[in-house]
C-alpha positions as a printed Julia matrix, in Angstrom:
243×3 Matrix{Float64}:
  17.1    19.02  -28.14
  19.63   19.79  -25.83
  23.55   19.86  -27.35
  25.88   18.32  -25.52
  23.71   16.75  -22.93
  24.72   13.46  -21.64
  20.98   12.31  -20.84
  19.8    10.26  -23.78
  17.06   11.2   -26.25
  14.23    9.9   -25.06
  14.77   11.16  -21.59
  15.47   15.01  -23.14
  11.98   14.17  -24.8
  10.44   13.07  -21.65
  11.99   16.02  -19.49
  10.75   19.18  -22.27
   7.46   17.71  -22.11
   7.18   17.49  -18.65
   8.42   20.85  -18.09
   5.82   21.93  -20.23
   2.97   20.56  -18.47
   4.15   22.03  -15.61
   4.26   24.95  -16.87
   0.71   24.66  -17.84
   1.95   25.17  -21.47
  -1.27   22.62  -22.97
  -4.89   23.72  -23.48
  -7.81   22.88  -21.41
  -8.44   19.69  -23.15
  -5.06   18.48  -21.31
  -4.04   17.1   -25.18
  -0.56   16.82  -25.69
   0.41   16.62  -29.49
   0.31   13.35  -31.63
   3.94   11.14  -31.87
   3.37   12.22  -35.22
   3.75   15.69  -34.31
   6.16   15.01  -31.5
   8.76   13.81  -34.38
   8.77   16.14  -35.76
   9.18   18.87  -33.16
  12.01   17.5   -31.21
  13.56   15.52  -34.88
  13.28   11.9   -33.27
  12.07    8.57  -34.07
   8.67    7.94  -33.18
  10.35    4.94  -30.49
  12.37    7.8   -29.17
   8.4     9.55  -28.4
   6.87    6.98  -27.42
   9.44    5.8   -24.8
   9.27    9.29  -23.42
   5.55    9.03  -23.53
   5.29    5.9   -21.64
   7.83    7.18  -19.45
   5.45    9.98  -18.49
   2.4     7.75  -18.04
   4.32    5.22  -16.03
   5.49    8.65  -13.83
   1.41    9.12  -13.71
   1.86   12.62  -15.5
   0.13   11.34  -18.78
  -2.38    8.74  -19.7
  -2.9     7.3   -23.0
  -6.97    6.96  -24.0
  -7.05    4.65  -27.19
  -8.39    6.17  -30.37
  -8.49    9.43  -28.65
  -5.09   10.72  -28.12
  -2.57   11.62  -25.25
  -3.61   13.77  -21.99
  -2.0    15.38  -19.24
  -3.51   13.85  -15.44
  -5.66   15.86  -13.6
  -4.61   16.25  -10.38
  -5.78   18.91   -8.65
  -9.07   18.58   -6.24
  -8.41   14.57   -6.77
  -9.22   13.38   -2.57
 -10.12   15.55    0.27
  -8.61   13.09    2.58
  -9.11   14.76    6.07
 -12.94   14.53    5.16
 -14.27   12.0     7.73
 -16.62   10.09    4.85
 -15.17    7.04    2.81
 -12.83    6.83    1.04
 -14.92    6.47   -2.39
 -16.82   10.04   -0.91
 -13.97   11.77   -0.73
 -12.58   12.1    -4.43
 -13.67   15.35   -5.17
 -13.49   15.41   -8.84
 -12.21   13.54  -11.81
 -14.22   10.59  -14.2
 -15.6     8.06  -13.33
 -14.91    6.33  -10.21
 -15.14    2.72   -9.41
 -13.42    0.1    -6.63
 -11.81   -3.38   -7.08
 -11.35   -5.88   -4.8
  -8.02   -7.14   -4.28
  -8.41   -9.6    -1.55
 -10.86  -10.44    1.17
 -10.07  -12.5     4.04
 -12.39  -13.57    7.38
  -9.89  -14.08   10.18
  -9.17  -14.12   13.7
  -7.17  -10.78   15.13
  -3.57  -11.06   16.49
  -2.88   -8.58   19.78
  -1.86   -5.89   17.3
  -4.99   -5.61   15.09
  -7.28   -6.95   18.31
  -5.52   -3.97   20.4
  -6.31   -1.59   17.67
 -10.09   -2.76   17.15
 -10.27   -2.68   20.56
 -11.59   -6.64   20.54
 -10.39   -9.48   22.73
  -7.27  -11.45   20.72
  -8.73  -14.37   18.38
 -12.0   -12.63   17.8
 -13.17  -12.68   14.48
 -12.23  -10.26   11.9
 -12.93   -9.06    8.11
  -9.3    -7.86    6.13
 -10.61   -5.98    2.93
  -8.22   -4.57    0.49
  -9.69   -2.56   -2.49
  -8.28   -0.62   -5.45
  -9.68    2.91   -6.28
  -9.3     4.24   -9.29
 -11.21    6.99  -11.91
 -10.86    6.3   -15.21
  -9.52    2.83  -14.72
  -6.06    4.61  -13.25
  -5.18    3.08   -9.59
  -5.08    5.94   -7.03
  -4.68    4.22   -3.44
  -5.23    0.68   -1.75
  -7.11    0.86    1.16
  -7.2    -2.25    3.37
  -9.43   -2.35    6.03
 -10.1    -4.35    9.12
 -13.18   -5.24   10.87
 -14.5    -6.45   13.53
 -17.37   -9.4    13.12
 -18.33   -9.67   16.22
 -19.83   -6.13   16.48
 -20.73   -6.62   12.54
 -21.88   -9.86   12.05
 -22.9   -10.76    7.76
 -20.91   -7.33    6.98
 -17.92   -9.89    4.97
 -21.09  -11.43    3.1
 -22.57   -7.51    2.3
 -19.24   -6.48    0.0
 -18.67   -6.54   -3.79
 -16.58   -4.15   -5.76
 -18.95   -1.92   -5.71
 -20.49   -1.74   -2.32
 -19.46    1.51   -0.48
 -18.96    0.3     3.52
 -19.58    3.11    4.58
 -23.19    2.88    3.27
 -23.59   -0.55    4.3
 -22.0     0.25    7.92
 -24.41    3.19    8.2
 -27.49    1.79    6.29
 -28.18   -1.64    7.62
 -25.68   -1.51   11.22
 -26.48    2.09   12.36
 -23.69    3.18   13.0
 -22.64    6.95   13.23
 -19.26    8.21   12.58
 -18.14   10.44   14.97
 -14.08   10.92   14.34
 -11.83    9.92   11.84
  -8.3     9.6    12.85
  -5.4    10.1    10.82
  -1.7    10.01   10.6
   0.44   10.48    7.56
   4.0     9.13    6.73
   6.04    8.07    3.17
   6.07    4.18    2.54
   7.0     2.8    -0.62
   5.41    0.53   -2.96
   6.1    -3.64   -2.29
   6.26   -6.33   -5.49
   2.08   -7.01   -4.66
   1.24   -2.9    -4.19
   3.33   -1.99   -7.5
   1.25   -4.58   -9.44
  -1.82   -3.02   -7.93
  -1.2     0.29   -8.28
   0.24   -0.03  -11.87
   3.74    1.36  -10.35
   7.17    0.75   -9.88
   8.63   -1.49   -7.04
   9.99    0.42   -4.46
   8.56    3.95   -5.68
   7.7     6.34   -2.65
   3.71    6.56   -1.53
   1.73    8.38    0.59
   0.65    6.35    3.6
  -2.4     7.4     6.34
  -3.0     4.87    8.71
  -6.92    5.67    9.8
  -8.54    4.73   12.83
 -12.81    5.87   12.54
 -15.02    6.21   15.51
 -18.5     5.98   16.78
 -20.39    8.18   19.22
 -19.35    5.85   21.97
 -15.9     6.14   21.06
 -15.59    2.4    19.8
 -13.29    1.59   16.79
 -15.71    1.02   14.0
 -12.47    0.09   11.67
  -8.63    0.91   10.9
  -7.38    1.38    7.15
  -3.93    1.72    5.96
  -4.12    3.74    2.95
  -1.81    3.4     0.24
  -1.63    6.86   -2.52
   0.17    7.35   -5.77
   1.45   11.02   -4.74
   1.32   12.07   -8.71
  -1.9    11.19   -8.49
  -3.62   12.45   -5.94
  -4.2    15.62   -3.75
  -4.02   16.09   -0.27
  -6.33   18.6     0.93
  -7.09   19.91    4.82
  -9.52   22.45    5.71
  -8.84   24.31    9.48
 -11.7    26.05   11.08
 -11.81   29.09   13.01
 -12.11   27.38   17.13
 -15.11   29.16   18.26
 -16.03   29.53   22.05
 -18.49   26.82   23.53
């Protein structure tokens, strides 16, 4: 431990043993050692490890798998978000994957989503806001607005597991053509921390996405919400070769 520090013991745990897994110190299993163990290293009580445990998992550095142990988070390779596929196709790697539906609303569009759809104002609309996760561990809300009109039945197609994407390609034939995307910080609201197993207020990653057909007709907009210790951005730039 550190002499003379003012930080208390638990947070000198937490801080050595995330220093450590930054500096890759672990092996590939991504293990850390037992609270047992832990005591005894750093000469604490075992609340004085597991607060800086839980600290570390509640950071998104750690995660706790029951009768199994402690290990570190992947999360390299985790989304490939400039990709223009869903957002389910686009985590790269990790376990498994699934989606959760948070809430699902039929509507009618106010100018700002209507202008955005490109729709009339008061047309009906589909709000779907979902939960991805691997392993259980919440990396990003997506919500998602479409219109019914050009999709009519697409509300009554969803579950947790239905990819739209699929569904959007598969049984309305429609091609995507562009995926727009800009990038900003937000932070987390009471309803998105409960979602997203976070803090209130902790900083996220937000893209607001805008996807296009051939025709250059809004298909749908998403605001994407990411836990930034838990995910990857990745871009790829091309080489612009002459028509």
């Amino acid at each position: 431990m550190v002499i003379g520090s003012t930080a208390s013991l638990h947070e000198q745990v937490r801080a050595a043993l995330a220093q450590e897994i930054q500096d890759g110190r672990y092996d590939d299993s991504g293990r850390i050692p037992s609270e047992p163990e832990l005591c005894e290293r750093f000469g604490v009580s075992r609340i004085t490890v597991r607060r800086a445990v839980s600290d570390l998992e509640e950071l998104g550095i750690v995660r706790r798998r029951q009768g199994a142990g402690t290990f570190i988070t992947k999360r390299s390779d985790v989304l490939g978000t400039m990709a223009i596929g869903g957002f389910a196709d686009q985590i790269s790697e990790g376990g498994e994957k699934s989606r959760a539906i948070m809430r699902a609303v039929t509507t009618t569009a106010d100018a700002a989503r209507a202008s955005a759809l490109g729709i009339p104002t008061g047309s009906p609309i589909f709000v779907l806001e979902r939960v991805f996760r691997i392993d259980g561990l919440p990396l990003a809300l997506d919500r998602s607005v479409y219109s019914l009109d050009r999709y009519p039945g697409f509300a009554e197609r969803i579950s947790d597991d239905t990819s739209t994407y699929r569904v959007l390609r598969e049984d309305y034939g429609v091609h995507f053509a562009e995926v727009r995307r800009e990038v900003r910080l937000g932070y987390t609201t009471a309803q998105t921390a409960e979602w997203l197993q976070r803090p209130e207020h902790e900083p996220l990653i937000v893209i607001e996405k805008v996807a296009l057909d051939r025709d250059g007709a809004v298909i749908h907009t998403s605001h994407i919400e990411s836990v930034p210790s838990r995910v990857t951005l990745r871009t790829v730039a091309y080489e612009e070769r002459p028509a």
